[in-house]
C-alpha positions as CSV (number, residue, x, y, z in Angstrom):
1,X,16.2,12.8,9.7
2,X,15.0,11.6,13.1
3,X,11.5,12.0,12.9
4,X,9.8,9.4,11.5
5,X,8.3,11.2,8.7
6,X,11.4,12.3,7.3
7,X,12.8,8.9,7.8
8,X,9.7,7.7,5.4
9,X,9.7,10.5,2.7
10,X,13.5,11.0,3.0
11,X,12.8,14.7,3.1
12,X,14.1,17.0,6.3
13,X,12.6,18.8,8.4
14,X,13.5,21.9,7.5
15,X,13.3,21.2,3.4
16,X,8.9,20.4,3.7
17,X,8.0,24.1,3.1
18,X,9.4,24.0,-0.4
19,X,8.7,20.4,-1.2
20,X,4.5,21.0,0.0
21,X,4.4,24.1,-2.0
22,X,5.8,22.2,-5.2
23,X,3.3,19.5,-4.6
24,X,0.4,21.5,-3.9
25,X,1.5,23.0,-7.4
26,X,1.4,19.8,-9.1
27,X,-1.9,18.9,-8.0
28,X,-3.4,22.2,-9.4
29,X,-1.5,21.3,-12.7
30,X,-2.4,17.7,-12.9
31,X,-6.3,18.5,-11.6
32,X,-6.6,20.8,-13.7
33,X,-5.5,18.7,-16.8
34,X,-7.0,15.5,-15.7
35,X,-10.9,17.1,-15.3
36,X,-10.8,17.7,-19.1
37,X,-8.9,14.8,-20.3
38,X,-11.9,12.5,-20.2
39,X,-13.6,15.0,-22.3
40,X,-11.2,15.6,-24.4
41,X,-11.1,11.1,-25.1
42,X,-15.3,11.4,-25.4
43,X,-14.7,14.5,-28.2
44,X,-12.2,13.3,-30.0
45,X,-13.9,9.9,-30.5
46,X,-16.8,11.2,-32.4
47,X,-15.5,11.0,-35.5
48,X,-14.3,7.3,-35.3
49,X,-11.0,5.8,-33.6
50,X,-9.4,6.4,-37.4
51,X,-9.6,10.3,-37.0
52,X,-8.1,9.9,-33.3
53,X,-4.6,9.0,-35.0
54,X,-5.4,11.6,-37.6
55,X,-5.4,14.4,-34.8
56,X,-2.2,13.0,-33.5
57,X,-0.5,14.3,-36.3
58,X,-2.6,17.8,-36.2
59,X,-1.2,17.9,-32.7
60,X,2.1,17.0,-33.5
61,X,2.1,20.0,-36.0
62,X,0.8,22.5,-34.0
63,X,3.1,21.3,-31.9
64,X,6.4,22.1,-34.0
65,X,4.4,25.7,-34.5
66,X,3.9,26.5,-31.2
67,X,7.7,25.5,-29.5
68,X,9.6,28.4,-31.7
69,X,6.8,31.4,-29.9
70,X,7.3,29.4,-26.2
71,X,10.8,29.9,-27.4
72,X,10.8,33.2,-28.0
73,X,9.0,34.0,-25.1
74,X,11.7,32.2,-22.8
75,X,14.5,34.3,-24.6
76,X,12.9,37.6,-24.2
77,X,10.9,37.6,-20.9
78,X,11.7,36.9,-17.8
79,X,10.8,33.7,-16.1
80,X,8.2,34.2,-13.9
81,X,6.9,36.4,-16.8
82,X,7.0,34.1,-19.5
83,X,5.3,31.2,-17.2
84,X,2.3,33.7,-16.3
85,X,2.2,34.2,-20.1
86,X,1.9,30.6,-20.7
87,X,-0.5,29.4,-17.7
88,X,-2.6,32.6,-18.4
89,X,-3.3,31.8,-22.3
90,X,-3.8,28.5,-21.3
91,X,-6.9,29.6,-19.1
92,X,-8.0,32.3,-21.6
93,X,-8.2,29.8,-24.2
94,X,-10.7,27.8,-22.1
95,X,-12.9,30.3,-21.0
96,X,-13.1,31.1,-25.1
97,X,-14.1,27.5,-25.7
98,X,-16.6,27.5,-22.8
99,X,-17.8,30.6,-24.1
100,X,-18.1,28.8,-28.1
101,X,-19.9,26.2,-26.3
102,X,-22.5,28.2,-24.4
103,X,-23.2,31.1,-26.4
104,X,-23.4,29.0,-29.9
105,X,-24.3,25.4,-29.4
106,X,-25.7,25.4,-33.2
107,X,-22.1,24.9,-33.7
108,X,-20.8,22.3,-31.5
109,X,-20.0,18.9,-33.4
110,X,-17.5,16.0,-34.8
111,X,-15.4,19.2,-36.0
112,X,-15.2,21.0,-33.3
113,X,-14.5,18.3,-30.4
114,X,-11.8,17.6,-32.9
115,X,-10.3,21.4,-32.8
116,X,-10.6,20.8,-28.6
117,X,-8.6,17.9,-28.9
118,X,-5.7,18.8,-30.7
119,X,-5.7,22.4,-28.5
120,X,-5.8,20.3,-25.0
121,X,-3.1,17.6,-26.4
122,X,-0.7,20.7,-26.8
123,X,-1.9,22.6,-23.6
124,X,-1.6,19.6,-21.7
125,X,2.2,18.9,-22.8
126,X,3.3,22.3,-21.7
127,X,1.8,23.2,-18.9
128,X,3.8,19.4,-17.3
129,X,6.3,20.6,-18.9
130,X,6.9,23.8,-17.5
131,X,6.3,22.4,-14.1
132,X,8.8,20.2,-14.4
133,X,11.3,22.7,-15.5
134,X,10.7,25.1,-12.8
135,X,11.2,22.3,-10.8
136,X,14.8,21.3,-12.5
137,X,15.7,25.3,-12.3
138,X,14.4,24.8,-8.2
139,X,16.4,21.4,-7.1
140,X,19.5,20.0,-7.4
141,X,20.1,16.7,-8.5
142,X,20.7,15.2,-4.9
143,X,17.4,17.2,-4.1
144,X,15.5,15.9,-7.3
145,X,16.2,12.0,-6.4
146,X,14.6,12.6,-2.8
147,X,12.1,15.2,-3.4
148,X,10.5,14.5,-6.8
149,X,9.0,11.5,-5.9
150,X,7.1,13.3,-3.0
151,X,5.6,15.8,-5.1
152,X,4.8,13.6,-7.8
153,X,2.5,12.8,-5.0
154,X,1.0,16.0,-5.1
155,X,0.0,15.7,-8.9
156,X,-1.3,11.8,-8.4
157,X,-3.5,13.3,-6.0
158,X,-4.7,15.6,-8.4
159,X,-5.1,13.0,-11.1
160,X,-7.5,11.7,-8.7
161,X,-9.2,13.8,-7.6
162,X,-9.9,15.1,-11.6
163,X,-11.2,12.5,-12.5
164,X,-13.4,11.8,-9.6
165,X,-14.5,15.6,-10.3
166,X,-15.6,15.2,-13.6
167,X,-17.1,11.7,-13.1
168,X,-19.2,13.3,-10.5
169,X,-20.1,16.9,-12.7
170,X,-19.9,15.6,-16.2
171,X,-23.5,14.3,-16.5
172,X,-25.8,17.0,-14.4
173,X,-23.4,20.1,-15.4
174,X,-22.6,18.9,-18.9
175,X,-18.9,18.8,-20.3
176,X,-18.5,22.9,-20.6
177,X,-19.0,23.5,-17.1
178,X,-15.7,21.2,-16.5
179,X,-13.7,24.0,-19.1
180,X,-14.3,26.2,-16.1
181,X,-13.5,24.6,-13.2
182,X,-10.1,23.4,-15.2
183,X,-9.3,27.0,-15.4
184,X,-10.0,28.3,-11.5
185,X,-7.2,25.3,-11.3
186,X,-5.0,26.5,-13.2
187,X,-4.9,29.9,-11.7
188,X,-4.1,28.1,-8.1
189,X,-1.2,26.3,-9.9
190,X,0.1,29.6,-11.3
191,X,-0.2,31.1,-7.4
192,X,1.5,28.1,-6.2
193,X,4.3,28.7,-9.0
194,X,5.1,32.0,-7.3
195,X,5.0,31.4,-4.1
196,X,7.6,27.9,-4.6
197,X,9.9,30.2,-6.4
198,X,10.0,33.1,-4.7
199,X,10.4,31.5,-1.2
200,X,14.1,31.8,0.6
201,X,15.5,29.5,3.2
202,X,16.9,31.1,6.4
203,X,20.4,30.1,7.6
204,X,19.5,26.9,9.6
205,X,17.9,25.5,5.8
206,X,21.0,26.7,4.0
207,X,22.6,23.3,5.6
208,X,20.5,20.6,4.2
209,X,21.3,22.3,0.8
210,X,18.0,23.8,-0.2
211,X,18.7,26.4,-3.0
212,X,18.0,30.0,-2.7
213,X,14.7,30.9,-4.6
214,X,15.5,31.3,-8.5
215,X,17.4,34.9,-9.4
216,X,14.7,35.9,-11.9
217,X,16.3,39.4,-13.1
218,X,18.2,37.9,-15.7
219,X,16.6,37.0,-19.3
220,X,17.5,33.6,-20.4
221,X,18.4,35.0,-23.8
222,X,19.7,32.9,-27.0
223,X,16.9,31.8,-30.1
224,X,13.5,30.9,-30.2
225,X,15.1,27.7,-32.1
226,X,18.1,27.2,-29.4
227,X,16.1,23.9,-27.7
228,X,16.0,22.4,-31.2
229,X,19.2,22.8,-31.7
230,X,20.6,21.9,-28.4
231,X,19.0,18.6,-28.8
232,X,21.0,17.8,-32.1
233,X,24.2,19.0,-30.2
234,X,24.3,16.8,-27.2
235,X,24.1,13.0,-27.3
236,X,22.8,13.1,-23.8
237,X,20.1,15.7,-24.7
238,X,19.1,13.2,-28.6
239,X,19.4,10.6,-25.4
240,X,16.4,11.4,-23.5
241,X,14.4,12.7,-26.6
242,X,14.6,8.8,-27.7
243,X,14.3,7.7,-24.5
244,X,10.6,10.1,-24.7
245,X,9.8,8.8,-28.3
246,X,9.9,4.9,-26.9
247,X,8.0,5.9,-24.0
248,X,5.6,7.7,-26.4
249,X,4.9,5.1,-28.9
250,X,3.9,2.6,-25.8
251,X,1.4,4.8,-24.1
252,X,-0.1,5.4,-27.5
253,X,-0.4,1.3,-27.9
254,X,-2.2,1.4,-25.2
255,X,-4.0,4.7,-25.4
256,X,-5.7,3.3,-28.7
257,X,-6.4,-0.5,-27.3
258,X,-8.5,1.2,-24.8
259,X,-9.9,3.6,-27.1
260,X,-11.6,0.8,-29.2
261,X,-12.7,-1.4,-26.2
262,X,-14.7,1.8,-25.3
263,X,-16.1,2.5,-28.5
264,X,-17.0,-1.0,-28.8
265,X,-19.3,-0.3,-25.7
266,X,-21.7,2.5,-28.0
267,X,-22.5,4.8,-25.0
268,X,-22.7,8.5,-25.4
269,X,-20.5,11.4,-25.4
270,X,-21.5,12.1,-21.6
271,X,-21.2,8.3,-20.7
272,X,-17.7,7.6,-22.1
273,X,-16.6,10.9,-20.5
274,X,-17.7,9.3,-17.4
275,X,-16.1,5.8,-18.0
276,X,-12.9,7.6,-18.8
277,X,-12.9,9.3,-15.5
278,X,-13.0,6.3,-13.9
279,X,-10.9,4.3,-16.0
280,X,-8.4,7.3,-14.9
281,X,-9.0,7.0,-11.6
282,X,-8.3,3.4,-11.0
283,X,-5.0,4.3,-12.9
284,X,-4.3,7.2,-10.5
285,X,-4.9,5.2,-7.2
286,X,-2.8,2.6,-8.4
287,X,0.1,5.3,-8.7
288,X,-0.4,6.9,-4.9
289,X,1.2,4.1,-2.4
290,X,4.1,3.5,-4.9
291,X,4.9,7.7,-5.1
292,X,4.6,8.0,-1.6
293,X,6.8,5.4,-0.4
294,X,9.3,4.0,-2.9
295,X,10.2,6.6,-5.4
296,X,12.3,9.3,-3.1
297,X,14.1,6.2,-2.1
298,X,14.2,4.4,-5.0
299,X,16.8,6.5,-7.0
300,X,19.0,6.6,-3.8
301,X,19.4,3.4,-3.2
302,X,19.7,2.3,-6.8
303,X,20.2,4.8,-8.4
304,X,18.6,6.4,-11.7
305,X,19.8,4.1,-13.8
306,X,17.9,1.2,-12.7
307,X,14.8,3.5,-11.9
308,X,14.3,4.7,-15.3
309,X,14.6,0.9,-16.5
310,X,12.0,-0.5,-14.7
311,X,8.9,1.0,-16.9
312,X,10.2,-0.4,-19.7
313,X,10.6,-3.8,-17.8
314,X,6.9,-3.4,-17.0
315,X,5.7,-2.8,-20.5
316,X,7.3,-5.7,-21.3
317,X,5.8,-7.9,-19.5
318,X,2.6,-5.5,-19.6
319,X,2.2,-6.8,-23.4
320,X,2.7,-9.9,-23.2
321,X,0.3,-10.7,-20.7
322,X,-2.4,-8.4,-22.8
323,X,-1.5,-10.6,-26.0
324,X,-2.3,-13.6,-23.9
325,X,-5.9,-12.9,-22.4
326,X,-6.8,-10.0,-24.4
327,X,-10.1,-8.6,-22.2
328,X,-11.0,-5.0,-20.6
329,X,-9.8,-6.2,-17.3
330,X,-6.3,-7.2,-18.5
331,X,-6.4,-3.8,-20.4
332,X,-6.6,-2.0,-17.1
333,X,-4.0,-3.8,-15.3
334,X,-1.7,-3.1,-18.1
335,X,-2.7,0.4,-17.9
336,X,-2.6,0.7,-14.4
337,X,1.0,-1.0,-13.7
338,X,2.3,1.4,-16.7
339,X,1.0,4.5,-15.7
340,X,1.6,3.9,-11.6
341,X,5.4,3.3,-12.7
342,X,5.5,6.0,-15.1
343,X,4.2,8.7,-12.7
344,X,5.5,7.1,-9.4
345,X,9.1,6.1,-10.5
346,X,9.7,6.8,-13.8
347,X,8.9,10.2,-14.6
348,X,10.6,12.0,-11.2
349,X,13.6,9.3,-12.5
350,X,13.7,11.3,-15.8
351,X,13.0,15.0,-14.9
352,X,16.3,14.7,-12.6
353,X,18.2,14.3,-15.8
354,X,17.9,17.8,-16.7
355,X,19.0,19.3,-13.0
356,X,23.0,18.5,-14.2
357,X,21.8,20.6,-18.0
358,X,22.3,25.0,-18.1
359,X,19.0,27.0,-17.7
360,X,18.2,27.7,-21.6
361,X,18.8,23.8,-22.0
362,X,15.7,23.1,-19.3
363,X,13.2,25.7,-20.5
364,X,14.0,24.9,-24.1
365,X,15.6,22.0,-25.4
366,X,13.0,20.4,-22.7
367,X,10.3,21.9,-23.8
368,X,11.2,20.5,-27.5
369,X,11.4,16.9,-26.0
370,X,8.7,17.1,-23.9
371,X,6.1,18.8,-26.3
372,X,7.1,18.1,-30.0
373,X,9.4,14.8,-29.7
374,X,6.6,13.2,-27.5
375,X,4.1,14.2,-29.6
376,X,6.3,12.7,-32.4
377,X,6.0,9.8,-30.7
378,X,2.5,9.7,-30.8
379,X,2.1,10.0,-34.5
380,X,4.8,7.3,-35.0
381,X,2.8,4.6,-32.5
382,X,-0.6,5.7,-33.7
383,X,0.5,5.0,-37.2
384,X,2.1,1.8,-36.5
385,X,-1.1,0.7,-34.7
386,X,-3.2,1.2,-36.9
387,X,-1.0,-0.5,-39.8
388,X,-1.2,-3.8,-37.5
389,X,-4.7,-3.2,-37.1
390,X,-5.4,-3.4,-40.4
391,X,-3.7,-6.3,-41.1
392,X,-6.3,-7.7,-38.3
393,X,-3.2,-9.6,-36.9
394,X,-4.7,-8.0,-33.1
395,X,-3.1,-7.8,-29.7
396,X,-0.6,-10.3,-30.6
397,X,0.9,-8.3,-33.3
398,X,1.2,-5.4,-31.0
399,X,3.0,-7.4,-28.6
400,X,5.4,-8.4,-31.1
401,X,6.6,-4.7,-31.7
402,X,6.6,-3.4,-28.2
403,X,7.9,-6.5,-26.4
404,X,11.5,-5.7,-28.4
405,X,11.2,-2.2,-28.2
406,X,10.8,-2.2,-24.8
407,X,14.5,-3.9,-24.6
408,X,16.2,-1.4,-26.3
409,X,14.1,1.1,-23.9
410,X,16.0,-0.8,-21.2
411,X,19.9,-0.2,-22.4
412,X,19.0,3.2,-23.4
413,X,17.6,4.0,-19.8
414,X,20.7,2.3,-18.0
415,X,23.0,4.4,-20.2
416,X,21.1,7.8,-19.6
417,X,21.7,7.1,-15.6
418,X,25.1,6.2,-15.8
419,X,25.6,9.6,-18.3
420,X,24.3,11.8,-16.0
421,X,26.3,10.4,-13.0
422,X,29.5,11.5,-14.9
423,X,27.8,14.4,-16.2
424,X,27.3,15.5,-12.5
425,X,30.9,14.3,-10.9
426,X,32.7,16.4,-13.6
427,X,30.6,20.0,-14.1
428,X,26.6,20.7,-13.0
429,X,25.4,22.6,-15.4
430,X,28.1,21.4,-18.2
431,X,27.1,23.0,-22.0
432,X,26.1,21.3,-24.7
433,X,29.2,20.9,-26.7
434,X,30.9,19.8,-23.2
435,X,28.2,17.3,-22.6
436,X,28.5,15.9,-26.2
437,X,32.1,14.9,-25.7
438,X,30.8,13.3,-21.9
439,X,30.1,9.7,-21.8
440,X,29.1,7.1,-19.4
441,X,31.3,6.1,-16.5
């Protein structure tokens, strides 16, 4: 820890080969995802801001349908397998789209933007979350708290450099061309996945405490259902699946405030892809000095406790400060603070929960949270939005719901920390009938 740079990223010498391939991973995951996601905003808005919370509950379906085949491919495969299976569809499925697009542009409309939105919504919740779980299954807690932070980095800087992609190609290439280049991404990410997994530290690493690469012989094993049901069984697990439905429902308030400032502007598809991108961007560079520097130090020094409060501390204050000046600008900032916080503190905060849970618990009853719950959470803000849309009460009136959620976000987030400290001092991994009987310290 004497050289400077270690000092400033809390990382050792000896621990950056496996940290830079994890966050060269991340941005492959997070480029590939955001070059699409301003297409997927300009698609999905063609048939009115209405449908858009319509298609959240489509997602949230297909959803539910597709966790109990990830499932089952978790329980019979082995990991490295059943990853490859999952990145690999991912990009088959958008070279099928590209191809739909191409070959029969007769056929491209309101409909079938609709059918890419609700496919991207679920491809983009598993692909995170099986990067984040490869990462649980690769760190150990003490690791997680310093190192996740830094390779957050790695996917802010893909988040970037996405959007600045697509800004640039959307217009003279047209939005197929970006299905491609999403999917040359996505096979780097799935290159990187190997190589983080599969690398072994020598004897002088084996004293700053970096793991072995993952044993991947063994099959996980158990039922394509076993996440659900874990989730159910553990009050820590039904913890951070509420904690995920909170933090769902106030992205989605915001998600659909921008949405109608956009539409209120009347450009075309081509156009709004663009001003998403940038929109985006300005989010993502917002996030970059905050990861860098404060997030591997953060949970050290405070713990992750306090880390996971403070986004819902900023939505807090985020809302209130919309419902008082109400313009695109404020919009932005509010999008901006909440994002930089959720991908620079937050979200490394919350993905260390899971290094103290068993194996099965991080490939499934994560990817149940992180696909189906959030999704869930979706539905539920989208619907709630739009009821207090229709009542024409405005910004105000979504103030006045998220301002006291937000507060209950904040005791539930200082009881997840202090639940997984005890978690960890007793037993790392503990099961799920052992972690329902654990509580706070």
């Amino acid at each position: 820890m004497n050289h400077p740079l270690a000092k400033l990223f809390n990382i050792n010498r000896n621990e950056w080969i496996p940290v830079l391939l994890a966050a060269f991973f991340f941005f492959c995951v997070l480029t590939a995802l955001m070059v699409l996601r301003p297409a997927r905003e300009a698609l999905g808005l063609q048939g009115g801001i209405d449908t858009v919370r319509w298609l959240f509950v489509g997602t949230a379906v297909i959803t539910l349908l597709v966790n109990p085949v990830f499932g089952l491919l978790v329980s019979r495969l082995r990991r490295l397998t059943f990853i490859t299976a999952t990145y690999g569809f991912s990009g088959f499925s958008l070279v099928m789209f590209y191809l739909a697009m191409t070959l029969t542009p007769n056929v491209i409309g309101i409909t079938t933007g609709q059918i890419f939105y609700v496919w991207f919504s679920v491809f983009n919740l598993f692909i995170t979350m099986v990067f984040w779980a490869v990462m649980a299954d690769r760190f150990s807690l003490d690791q997680g708290k310093r190192f996740f932070g830094v390779i957050a980095v790695g996917g802010t800087c893909g988040a970037i450099f996405g959007p600045w992609l697509t800004s640039v190609l959307a217009e003279p290439l047209g939005t197929p061309a970006l299905l491609l280049v999403s999917t040359a991404f996505l096979a780097l990410a799935l290159l990187s996945c190997w190589a983080v997994t599969h690398i072994r530290p020598d004897s002088a690493e084996q004293r700053y405490d970096i793991r072995p690469a993952i044993e991947d012989r063994e099959l996980i094993g158990g039922s394509a259902w076993e996440g659900f049901g874990a989730v159910f069984r553990s009050r820590y697990l039904l913890g951070i699946a509420t904690y995920v439905i909170i933090l769902a429902i106030m992205a989605t308030f915001i998600y659909f405030t921008r949405l109608q400032m956009v539409a209120e502007l009347g450009e075309s598809t081509d156009q709004r892809t663009t001003l998403f991108a940038r929109i985006d961007l300005i989010t993502q560079v917002a996030t970059l000095v905050t990861q860098a520097l404060v997030a591997g130090h953060l949970m050290k020094r405070v713990g992750v406790h306090i880390t996971l409060a403070l986004l819902p501390l900023t939505a807090a204050f985020g809302f209130i400060g919309l419902a008082m000046v109400g313009s695109l600008a404020a919009l932005i900032t509010l999008e901006a603070s909440f994002r930089a916080v959720q991908r620079a503190i937050m979200r490394p905060a919350r993905e260390t929960l899971y290094t103290v849970a068993s194996r099965e618990e991080k490939y499934k009853a994560k990817a149940f949270i992180d696909t189906f719950v959030y999704r869930g959470g979706d539905v539920v803000g989208a619907q709630v939005e739009g009821l207090l849309g229709r009542f024409g009460t405005g910004l105000a009136a979504v103030a006045s719901v998220a301002v006291p959620l937000a507060l209950m976000w904040v005791l539930l987030a200082l009881w997840l920390g202090r639940t997984q400290q005890s978690i960890a001092s007793t037993s790392q991994p503990l099961s799920s009938d052992k972690r329902h009987r654990c509580g706070p310290t």
